[in-house]
C-alpha positions as CSV (number, residue, x, y, z in Angstrom):
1,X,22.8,11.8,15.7
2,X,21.4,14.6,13.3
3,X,19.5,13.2,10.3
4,X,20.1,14.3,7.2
5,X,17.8,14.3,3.6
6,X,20.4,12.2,1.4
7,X,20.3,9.4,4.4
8,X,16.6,8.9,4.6
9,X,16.5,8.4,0.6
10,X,19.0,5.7,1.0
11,X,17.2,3.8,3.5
12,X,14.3,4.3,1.9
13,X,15.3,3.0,-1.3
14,X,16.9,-0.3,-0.2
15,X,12.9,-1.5,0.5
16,X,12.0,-1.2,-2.8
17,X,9.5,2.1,-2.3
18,X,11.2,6.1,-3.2
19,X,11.2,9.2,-0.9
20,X,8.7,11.6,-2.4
21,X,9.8,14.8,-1.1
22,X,9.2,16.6,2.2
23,X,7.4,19.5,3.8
24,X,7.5,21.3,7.4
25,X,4.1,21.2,8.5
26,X,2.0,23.7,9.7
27,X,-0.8,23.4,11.7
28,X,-3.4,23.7,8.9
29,X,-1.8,20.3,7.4
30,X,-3.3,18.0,10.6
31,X,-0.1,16.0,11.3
32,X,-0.1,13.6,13.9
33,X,2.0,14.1,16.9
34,X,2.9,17.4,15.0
35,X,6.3,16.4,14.0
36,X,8.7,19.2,12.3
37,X,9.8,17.5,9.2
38,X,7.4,15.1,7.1
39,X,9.1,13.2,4.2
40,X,6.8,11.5,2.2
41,X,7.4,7.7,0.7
42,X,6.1,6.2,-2.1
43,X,6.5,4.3,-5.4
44,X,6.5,5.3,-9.5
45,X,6.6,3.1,-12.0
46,X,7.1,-0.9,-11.7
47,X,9.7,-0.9,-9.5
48,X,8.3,-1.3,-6.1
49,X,6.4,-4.2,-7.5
50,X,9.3,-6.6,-8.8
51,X,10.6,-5.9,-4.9
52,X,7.1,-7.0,-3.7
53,X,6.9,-9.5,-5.6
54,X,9.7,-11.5,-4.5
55,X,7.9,-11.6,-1.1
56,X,4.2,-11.8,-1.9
57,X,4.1,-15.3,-0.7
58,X,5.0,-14.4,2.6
59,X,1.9,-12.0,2.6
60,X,-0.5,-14.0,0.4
61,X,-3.3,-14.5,3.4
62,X,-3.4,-11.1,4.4
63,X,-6.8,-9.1,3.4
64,X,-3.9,-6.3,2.4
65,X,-1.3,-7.7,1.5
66,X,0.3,-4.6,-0.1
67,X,-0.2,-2.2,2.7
68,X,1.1,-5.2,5.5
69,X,4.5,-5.2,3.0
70,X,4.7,-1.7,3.1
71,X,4.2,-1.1,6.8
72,X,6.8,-3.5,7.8
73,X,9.1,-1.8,5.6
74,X,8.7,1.6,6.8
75,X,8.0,0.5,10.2
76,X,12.0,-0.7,9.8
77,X,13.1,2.0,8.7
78,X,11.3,4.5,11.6
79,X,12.8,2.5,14.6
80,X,16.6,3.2,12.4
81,X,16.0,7.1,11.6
82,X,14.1,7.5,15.3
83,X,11.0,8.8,13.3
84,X,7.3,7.4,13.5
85,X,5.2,6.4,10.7
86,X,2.0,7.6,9.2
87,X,-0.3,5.9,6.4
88,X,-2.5,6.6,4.1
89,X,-4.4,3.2,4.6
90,X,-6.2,2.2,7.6
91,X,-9.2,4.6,8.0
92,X,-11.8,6.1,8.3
93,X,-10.5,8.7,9.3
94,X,-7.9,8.7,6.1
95,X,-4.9,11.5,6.7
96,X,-4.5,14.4,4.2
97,X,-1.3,12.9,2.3
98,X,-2.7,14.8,-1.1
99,X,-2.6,17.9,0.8
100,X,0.9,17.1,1.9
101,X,1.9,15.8,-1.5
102,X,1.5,19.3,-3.1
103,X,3.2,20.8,-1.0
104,X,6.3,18.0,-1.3
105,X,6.6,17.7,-4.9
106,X,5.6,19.0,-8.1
107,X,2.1,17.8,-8.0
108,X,-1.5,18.9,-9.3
109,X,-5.1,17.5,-10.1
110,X,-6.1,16.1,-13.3
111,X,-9.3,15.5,-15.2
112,X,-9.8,12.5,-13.6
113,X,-8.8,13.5,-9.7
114,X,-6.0,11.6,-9.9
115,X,-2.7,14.2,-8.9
116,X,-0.4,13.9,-12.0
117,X,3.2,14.4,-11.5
118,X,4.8,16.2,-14.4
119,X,7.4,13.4,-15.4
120,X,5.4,10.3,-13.6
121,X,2.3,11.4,-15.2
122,X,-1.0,9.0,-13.1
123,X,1.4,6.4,-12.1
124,X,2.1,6.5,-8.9
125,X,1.1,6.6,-5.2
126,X,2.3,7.6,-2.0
127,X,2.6,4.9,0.7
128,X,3.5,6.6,4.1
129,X,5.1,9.2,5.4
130,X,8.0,9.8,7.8
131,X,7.5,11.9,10.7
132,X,10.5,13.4,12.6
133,X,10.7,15.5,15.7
134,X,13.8,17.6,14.1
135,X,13.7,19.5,11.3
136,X,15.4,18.4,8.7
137,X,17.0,20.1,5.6
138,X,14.6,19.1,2.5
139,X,15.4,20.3,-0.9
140,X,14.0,22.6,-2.9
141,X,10.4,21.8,-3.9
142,X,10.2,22.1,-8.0
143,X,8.2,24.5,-9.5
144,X,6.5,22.8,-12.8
145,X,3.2,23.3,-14.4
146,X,0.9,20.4,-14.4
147,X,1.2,19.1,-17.9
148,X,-2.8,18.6,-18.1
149,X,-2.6,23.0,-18.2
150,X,-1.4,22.7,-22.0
151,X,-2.7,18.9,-23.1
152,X,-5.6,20.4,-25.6
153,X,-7.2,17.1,-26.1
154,X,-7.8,15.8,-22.8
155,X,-7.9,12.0,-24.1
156,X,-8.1,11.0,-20.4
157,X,-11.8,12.1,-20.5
158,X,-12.7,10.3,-23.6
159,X,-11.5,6.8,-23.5
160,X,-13.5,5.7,-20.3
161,X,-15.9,3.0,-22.0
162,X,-18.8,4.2,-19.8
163,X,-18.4,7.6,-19.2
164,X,-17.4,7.4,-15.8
165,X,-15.3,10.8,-15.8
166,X,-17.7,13.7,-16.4
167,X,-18.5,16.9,-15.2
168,X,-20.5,15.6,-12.3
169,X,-17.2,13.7,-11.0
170,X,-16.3,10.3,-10.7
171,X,-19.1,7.4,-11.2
172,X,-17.6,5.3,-9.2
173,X,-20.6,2.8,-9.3
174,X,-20.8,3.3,-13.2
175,X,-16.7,1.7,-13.2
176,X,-17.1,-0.9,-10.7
177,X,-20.2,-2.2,-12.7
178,X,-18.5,-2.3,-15.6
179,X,-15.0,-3.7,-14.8
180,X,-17.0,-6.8,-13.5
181,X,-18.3,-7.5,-17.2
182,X,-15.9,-9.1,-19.8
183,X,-16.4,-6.2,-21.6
184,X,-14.2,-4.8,-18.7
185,X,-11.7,-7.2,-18.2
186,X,-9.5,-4.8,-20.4
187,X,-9.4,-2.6,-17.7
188,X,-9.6,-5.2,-15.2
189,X,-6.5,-6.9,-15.6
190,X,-4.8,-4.2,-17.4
191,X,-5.6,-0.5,-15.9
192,X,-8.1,1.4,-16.2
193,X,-8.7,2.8,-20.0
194,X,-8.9,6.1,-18.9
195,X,-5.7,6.2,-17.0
196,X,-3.4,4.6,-19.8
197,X,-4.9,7.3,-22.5
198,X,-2.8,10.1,-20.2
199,X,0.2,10.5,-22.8
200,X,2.2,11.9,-19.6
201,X,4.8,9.6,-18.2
202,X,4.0,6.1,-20.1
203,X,7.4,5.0,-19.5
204,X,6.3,4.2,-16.3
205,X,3.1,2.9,-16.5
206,X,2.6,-0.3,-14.8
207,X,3.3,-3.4,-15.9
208,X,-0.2,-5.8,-16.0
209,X,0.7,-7.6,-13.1
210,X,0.7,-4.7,-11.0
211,X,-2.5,-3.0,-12.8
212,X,-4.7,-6.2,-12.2
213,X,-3.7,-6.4,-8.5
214,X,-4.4,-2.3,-8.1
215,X,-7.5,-2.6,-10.1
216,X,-8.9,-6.2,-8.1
217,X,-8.0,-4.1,-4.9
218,X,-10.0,-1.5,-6.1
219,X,-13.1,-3.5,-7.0
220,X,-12.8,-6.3,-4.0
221,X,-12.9,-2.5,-1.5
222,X,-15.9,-1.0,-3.6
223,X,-17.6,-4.3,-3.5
224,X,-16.9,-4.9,1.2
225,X,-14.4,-6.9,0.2
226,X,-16.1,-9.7,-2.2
């Protein structure tokens, strides 16, 4: 049976995560398998976490326990639509899914190198794509500016206690030194600083359960896992 846009979106959503648009890949976009439609999946806002959370537990030993939920979940929904599943996770090597993002949805880079979606504003992710043999009928890709084009101020670039966002690109040492201090535990357990100064989508920034759990990820990966 033919599969259609509208289909995949409802499957999709019953896990918790949100179809992020699609793209028919060329060759210059490195798919996999080459597949001829690619639909993207992944979250904005708090809503994948309250699903998540419901059934944490039952991943609470895992070294990933996000990315294990996640791949069972799409991995379910695959074997239903026929289609295989990429990720994001599991590298080196990591696939392109910024690449594919911009050409999916709305998308663009900010100050920080984060993409920023012109409604989600820096929170979101993508989780996984979809890869189908058939090409499917995707809708029409928006066509927004990136909001950071008119924001004068830039307060992204400012609030970052040490400076980690500069010219020279992302400090990443600088961060991870100074979220392990209690002078970082504000953006430790609730986001990073620099992230929550975007005025662009706070309506769905993430709650602090969700931020601490990104942000320990982030450190505990930085740090080999410690």
């Amino acid at each position: 049976m033919p599969v259609f846009f509208p289909d995949v979106e409802d499957l999709v959503c019953r896990t918790g995560l949100t179809v992020r648009g699609g793209l028919h890949p060329c060759d210059k976009d490195n798919v996999l398998g080459k597949p001829s439609t690619l639909i993207l999946v992944g979250n904005f806002g708090p809503d994948m976490w309250a699903t998540f959370s419901r059934v944490s537990d039952q991943y609470a030993n895992n070294s990933n326990p996000l990315d294990d939920w996640v791949r069972d979940q799409l991995n379910a929904v695959a074997e239903e639509l026929g289609a295989s599943v990429l990720f994001p996770f599991g590298g080196p090597p990591f696939l392109p899914f910024q690449r594919w993002a911009q050409k999916a949805e709305p998308v663009a880079s900010s100050p920080l190198g984060i993409l920023i979606n012109p409604e989600y504003g820096l929170w979101h992710a993508w989780r996984g794509a979809l890869a189908f043999d058939e090409v499917i009928e995707l809708p029409q890709r928006d066509k927004l500016a990136s909001p950071c084009e008119s924001c004068v101020d830039k307060p992204c670039l400012s609030a970052c206690p040490v400076g980690a966002f500069g010219l020279d690109g992302y400090d990443v040492l600088g961060c991870v030194t100074h979220i392990e201090t209690l002078v970082g535990s504000d953006c430790m357990e609730l986001g990073c600083r620099a992230r929550r100064a975007c005025p662009v989508g706070r309506a769905y920034t993430y709650e602090p359960a969700q931020a601490a759990f990104h942000m320990h990820a982030f450190r505990a990966a930085q740090r080999g896992g410690s």
